[in-house]
N, C-alpha and C positions, 0 to 999 in steps of 0.2 A: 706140455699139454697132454691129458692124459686120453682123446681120440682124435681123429681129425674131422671131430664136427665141432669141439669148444673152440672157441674165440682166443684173443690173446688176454679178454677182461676177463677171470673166471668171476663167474656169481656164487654169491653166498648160497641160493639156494637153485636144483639147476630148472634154467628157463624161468627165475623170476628176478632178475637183477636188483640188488640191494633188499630184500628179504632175506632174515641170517637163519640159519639152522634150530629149528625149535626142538626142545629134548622132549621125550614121550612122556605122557600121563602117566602117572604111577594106578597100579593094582589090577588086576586082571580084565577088566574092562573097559579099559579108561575111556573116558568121553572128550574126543578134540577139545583143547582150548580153541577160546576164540580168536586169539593170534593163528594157529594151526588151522583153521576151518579159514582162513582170510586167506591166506596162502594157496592153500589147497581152489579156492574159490578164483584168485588170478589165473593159478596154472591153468584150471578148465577154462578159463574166458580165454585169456592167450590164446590157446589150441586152436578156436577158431577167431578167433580176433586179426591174428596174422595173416591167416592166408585170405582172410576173407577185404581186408585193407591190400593187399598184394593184387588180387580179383582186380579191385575198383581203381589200383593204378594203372595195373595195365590193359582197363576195360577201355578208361578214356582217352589211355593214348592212340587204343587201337580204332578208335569212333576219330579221333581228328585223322590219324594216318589216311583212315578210309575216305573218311568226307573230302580229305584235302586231294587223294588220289582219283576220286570221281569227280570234283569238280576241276580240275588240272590241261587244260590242255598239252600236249608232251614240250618238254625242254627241249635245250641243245640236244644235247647227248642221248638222252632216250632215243629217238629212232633206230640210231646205228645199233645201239647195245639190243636193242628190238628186233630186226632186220637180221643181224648177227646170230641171233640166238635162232629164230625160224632158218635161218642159213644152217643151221648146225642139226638143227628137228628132219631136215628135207633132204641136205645135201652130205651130210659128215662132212666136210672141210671146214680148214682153218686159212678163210677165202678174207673175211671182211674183220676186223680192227683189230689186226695182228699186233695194235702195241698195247696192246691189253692183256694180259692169260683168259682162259678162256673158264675159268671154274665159273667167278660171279653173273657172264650170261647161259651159263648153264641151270644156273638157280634161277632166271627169267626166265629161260627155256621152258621150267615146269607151268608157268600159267599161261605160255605160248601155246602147249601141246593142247592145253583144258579148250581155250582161242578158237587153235583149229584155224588162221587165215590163210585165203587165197596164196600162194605165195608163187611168185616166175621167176626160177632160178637162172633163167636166159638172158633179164633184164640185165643191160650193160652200162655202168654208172658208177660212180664213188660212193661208200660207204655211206653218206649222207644221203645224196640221190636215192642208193638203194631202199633208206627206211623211210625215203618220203613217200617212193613209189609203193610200196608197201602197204602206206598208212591211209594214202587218198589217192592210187589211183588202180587201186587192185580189186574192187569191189568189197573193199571190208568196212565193217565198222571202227575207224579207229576208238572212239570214248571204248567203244567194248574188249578191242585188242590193246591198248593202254593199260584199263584197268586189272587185264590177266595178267598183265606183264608186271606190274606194280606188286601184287598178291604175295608173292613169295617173299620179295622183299620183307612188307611189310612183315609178313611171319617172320622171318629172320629177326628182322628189327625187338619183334616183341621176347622172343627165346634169349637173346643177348640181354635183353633186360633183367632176364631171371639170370643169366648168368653176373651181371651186377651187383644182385641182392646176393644170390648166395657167396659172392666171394667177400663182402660183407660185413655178411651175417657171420662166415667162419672169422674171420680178421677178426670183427671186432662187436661182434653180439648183433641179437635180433631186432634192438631198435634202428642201430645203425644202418642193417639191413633195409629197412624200413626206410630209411632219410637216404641211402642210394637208391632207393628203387622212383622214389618221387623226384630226386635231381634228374634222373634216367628219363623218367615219362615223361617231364616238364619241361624236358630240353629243345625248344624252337628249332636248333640245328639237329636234334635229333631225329624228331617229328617231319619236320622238312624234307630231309634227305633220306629219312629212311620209308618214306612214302612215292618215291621214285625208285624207279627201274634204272637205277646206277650202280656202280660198284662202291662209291666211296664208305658206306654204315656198315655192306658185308665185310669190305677187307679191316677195318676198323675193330668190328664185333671179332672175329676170330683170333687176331690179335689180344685182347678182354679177354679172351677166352683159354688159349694158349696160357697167358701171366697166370689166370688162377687155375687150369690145373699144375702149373710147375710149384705151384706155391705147393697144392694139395699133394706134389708129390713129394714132400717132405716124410710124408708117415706110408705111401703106400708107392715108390716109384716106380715098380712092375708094371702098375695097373695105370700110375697116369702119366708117366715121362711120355711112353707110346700118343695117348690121347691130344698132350700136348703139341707133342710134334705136328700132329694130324693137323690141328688146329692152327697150329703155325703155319703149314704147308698150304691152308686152305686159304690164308689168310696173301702168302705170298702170289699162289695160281690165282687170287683176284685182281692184284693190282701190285706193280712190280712196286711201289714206292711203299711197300711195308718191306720192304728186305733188309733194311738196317734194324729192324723188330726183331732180325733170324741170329745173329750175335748175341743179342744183350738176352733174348729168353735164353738161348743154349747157354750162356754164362750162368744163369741165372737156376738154370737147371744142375748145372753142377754146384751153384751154392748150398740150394734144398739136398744134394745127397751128401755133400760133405758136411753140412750142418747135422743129419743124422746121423751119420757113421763116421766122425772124425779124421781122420790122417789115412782113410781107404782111398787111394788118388787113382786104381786102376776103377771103381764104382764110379768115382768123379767122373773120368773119360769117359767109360762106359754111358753114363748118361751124358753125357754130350752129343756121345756119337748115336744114340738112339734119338733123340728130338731131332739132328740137323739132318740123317739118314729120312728118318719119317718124314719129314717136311719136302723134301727134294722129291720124295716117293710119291708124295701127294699132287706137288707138281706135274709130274710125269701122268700118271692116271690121271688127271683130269685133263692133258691133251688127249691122250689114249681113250677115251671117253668120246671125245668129237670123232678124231678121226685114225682107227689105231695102227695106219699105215704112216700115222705122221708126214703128208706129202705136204713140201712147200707150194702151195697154190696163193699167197699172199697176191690181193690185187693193189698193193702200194706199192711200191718203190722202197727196197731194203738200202738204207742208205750206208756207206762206209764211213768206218769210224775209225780215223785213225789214231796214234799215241797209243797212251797207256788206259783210255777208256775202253779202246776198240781188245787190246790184248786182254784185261780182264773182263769185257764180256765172251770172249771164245773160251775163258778157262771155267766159265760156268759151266755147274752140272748141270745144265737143264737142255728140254730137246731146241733143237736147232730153232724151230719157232717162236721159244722163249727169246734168243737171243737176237732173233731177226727184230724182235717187238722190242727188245731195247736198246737196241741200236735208233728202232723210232725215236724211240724218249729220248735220247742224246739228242737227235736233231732237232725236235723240237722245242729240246731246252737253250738249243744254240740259235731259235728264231727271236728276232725284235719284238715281244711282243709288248704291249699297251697294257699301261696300268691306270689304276683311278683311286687316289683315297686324300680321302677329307678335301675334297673339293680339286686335288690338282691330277692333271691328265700329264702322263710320266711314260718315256719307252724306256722297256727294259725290267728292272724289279728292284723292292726294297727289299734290304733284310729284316725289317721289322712290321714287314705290311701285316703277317699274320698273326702276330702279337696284337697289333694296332685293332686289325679287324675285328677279335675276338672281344677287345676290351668292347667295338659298339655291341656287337651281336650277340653276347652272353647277357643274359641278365646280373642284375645287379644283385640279387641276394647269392645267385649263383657264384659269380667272381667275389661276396667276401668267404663265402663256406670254403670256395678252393684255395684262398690262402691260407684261411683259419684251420683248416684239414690237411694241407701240406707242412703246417709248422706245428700242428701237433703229431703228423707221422715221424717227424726229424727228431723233435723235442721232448715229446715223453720217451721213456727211456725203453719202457715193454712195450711201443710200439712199433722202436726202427728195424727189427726185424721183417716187417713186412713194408718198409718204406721204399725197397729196391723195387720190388713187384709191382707198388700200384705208383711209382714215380719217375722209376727210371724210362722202361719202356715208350711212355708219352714226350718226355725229357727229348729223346734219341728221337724220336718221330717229328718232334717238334722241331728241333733243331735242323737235322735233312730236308725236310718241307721249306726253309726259311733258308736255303740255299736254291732252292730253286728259282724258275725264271717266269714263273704263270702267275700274277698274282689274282687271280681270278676267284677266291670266296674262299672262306672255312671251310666248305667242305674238304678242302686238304688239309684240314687239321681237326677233323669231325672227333678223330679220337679221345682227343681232351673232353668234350663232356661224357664222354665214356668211362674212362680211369676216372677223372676226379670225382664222379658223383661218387665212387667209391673211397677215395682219397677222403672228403668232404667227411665223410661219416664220422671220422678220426676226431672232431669237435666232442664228441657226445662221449668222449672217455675222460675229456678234461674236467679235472675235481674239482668245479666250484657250482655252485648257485643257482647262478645266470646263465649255462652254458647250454642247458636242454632248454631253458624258456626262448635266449636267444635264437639258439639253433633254429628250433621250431619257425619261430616268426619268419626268420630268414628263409626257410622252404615255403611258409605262404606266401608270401612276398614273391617268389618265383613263381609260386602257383598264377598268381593272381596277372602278373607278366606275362605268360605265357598263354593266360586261356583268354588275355585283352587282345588278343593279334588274333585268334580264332578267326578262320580258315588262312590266314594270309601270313604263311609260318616260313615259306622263304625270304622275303622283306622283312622279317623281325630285326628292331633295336631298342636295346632297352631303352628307358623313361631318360636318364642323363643325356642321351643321343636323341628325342625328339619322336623316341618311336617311330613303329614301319613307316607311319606316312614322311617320314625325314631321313630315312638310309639313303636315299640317293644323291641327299648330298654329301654324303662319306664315304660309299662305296658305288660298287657295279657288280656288272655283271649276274653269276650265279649268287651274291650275297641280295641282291634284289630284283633283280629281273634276267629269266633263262629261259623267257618267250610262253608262259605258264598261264598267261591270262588271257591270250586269242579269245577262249572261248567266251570268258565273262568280257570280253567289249564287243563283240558281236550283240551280245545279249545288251549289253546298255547303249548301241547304237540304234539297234532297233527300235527299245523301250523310250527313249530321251533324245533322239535325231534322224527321225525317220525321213528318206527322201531327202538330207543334205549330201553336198558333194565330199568328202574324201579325200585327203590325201594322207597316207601312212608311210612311216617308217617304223619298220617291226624288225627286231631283234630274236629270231627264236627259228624252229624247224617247221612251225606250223604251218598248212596253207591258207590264206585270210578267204579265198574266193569259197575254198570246203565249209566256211562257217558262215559265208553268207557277206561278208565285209569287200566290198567291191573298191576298190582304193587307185588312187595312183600318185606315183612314190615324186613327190616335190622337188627330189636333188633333179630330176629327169627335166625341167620346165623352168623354164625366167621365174625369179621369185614373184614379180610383179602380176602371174596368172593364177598363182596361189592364192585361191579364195574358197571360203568355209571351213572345217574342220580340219584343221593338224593335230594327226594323232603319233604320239613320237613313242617309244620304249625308253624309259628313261635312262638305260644304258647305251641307247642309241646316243640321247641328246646328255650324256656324260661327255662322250667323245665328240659331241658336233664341231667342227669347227669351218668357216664358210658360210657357204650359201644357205647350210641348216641350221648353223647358229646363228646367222640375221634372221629368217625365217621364225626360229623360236625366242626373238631379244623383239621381234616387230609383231609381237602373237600377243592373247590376254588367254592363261589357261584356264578353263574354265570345268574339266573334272578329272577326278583321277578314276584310274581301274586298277584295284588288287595292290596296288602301291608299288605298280612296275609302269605302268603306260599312263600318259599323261595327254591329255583331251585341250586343243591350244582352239582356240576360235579368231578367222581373221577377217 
């Protein structure tokens, strides 16, 4: 490549693909052919053609993020990571949800500070406790302290998407760029999750982000081996379950310099050791960032970890509180927990649950572009050079993920529609015919999937699975319900059942009485006093089994909310 802004497709002429090189007019004035003046006429449309279609993708991803983040009432996990982050704004310690790094509620942090809520650092409670107390009974507005907390995210979300396009647009030309930025924007899991105040899209995105600056630093690695590491590091102080990413990019790093400079193996090391240096550095500052006395003030219970887990988490470089938080994660992967897919309730976990998941929850033109884009990264021949960068990394992620013990939703495996929107673009190098018409249809085809589920983007499944109103009989949990609809059944109890009596079983962090939904919980009373509305989570009544699953086998349901909560009449 002759800079490192061309692709690995060079065009005949540059920034007009398959336009070939027109020779000049003869004689001292010459007047454009009209070949030449047709040319000249694309390149100025391009110029704004590009960014101004780049504009309108990530205009309307950012209108669902938003919409879907103000109509939202909080998940699971939002509160703590909420809670946490105002823990960190108020107090500097590294007090509440030490099995986490503390970089990605640092990035909520920033639309906590905008917030500005009540906050009593005295309040004594579990990390849950703490962000309920917080959220309703501190005198704040939670929809308003939500949606600051959400903001940052969401900006993140959309900056990773140009990181997307441009890794590409370098790979593999600017239409391609184009066909990752709309797999990017159209992705239901992406949309989803990156509209929540969680960690899963930041540690995911900086990970995207790391692969393509290693790639870019093929031609300049002064300038981005450093950048990359950052990005790695930033990626790991989010969420310890990117650190199998921290091998394959430093490998991956030293292929980019030994690909430039041949049989140089002290540059190869060299750059190894500056990404895994950088990254571990990054870690460290962003505890040093909360609290730079680093004091263990953890309010769980640091569990001990014995064998050969416990000995290679003390041989980590990271500070003491990194390793306190995965010592968590050990024990949490060593708890019984409960699974659900395609109709069966399972303790324990599959190793193909998130393979299985992604097949409901991606769309369908999506899942054929990722294979048709992974076989043409392996298979044409001037494209496997960049098949390590946008395959392997997700590869390794995927794989780590799918030995875990939570099967609880893609979002542990958020990163796949990340790399492969980029993967995918790989279609649009293939020499035939069919292959940009095809292509094409296949992104509207996802468009047209993903703007059908408009507003209700965590329940997404594609058309072969029944769509959102049918995830719940395939899945749970955060793939369909993580307590997000509180506030829209408030609103359609009042609108459609005003004055009946109540009984809920709700799934989430919300408080039902702060929205007005006055309830009492049915497992609590003889089934035989249960009368009027059951209202279940339908992650609840996944796992019912007993006296809530006669309750909901002796019910006629009669509506649904948001395609998580399920309205029974008795």
């Amino acid at each position: 490549m002759a800079s490192e802004q061309q692709s690995v497709l060079e065009p005949d002429v540059p920034g007009v693909p398959g336009v070939p090189d027109l020779p000049a007019a003869p004689g001292p004035f010459p007047r454009p052919a009209p070949a030449a003046r047709l040319a000249t006429a694309l390149r100025a449309r391009r110029r704004w053609l590009v960014p101004v279609l780049a504009v309108l993708l990530l205009a309307q991803m950012a209108a669902a993020m938003v919409t879907t983040a103000v109509q939202q009432t909080p998940t699971i996990d939002e509160p703590v990571y909420v809670a946490t982050a105002t823990d960190y704004l108020h107090e500097h310690r590294l007090r509440y949800n030490t099995e986490h790094p503390p970089l990605g509620k640092l990035v909520v942090m920033a639309g906590i500070a905008v917030a500005d809520p009540h906050y009593d650092p005295s309040y004594k409670g579990d990390q849950g406790q703490v962000g309920q107390h917080l959220l309703y009974a501190s005198g704040n507005d939670p929809w308003r302290v939500m949606l600051w907390a959400r903001l940052p995210v969401i900006v993140l979300t959309l900056l990773f998407g140009l990181v997307a396009f441009a890794f590409a647009r370098e790979v593999l030309g600017t239409a391609a760029g184009l066909l990752a930025l709309a797999l990017y924007c159209f992705s239901p899991d992406v949309i989803a999750h990156g509209s929540l105040a969680t960690l899963d899209v930041p540690s995911a995105g900086f990970v995207l982000t790391s692969a393509w600056l290693v790639w870019r630093a093929r031609r300049r690695p002064r300038l981005y081996l450093p950048l990359a590491g950052a990005a790695l590091g930033a990626s790991v102080a989010t969420k310890m379950s990117a650190l199998p990413a921290l091998p394959v990019l430093v490998a991956l790093a030293v292929v980019s310099v030994w690909g430039a400079r041949p049989g140089r193996v002290l540059r190869a090391l060299a750059a190894a050791a500056v990404v895994a240096v950088t990254a571990v550095a990054v870690v460290w500052l962003s505890y040093l960032a909360v609290d730079p006395r680093l004091r263990p003030l953890s309010a769980e219970p640091v569990p001990a970890v014995p064998g050969l887990r416990g000995l290679l988490t003390d041989l980590m470089p990271f500070p003491q509180a990194y390793r306190d938080g995965m010592r968590m994660q050990f024990a949490l992967e060593d708890y019984p927990w409960q699974g659900y897919l395609f109709g069966h309730l399972y303790t324990g976990s599959r190793w193909y649950y998130l393979p299985a998941a992604l097949l409901v929850k991606t769309p369908l033109g999506m899942l054929a572009l990722w294979a048709a884009g992974a076989v043409a990264l392996v298979a044409v021949r001037r494209l496997r050079r960049a098949a390590p960068y946008l395959l392997l990394p997700p590869a390794v992620l995927l794989a780590s993920a799918m030995t875990g013990s939570r099967d609880f939703g893609t979002r542990y495996a958020v990163f796949m529609p990340m790399f492969l929107a980029v993967g995918s673009a790989a279609v649009l190098t293939v020499r035939r015919r069919w292959a940009r018409p095809v292509g094409a249809a296949l992104v509207l085809f996802v468009a047209v999937s993903s703007l059908r589920t408009f507003p209700f983007y965590l329940p997404y499944a594609n058309e072969a699975f029944g769509g959102p109103a049918k995830t719940h009989r395939w899945l749970h949990d955060s793939n369909v319900d993580w307590g997000q609809d509180l506030g829209r059944l408030a609103d359609r109890l009042r609108e459609r059942y005003p004055g009946e009596r109540i009984w809920l079983v709700y799934k989430g962090s919300g408080v039902p009485a702060y929205y007005g939904i006055h309830a009492t919980d049915p497992r609590k009373v003889p089934p035989g006093k249960v009368h009027g509305l059951l209202v279940v989570s339908d992650s609840a009544a996944a796992k019912a089994r007993g006296a809530l699953a006669e309750l909901i086998d002796t019910s006629r349901p009669v509506d649904d909310v948001g395609h998580s909560i399920t309205i029974y009449r008795r």
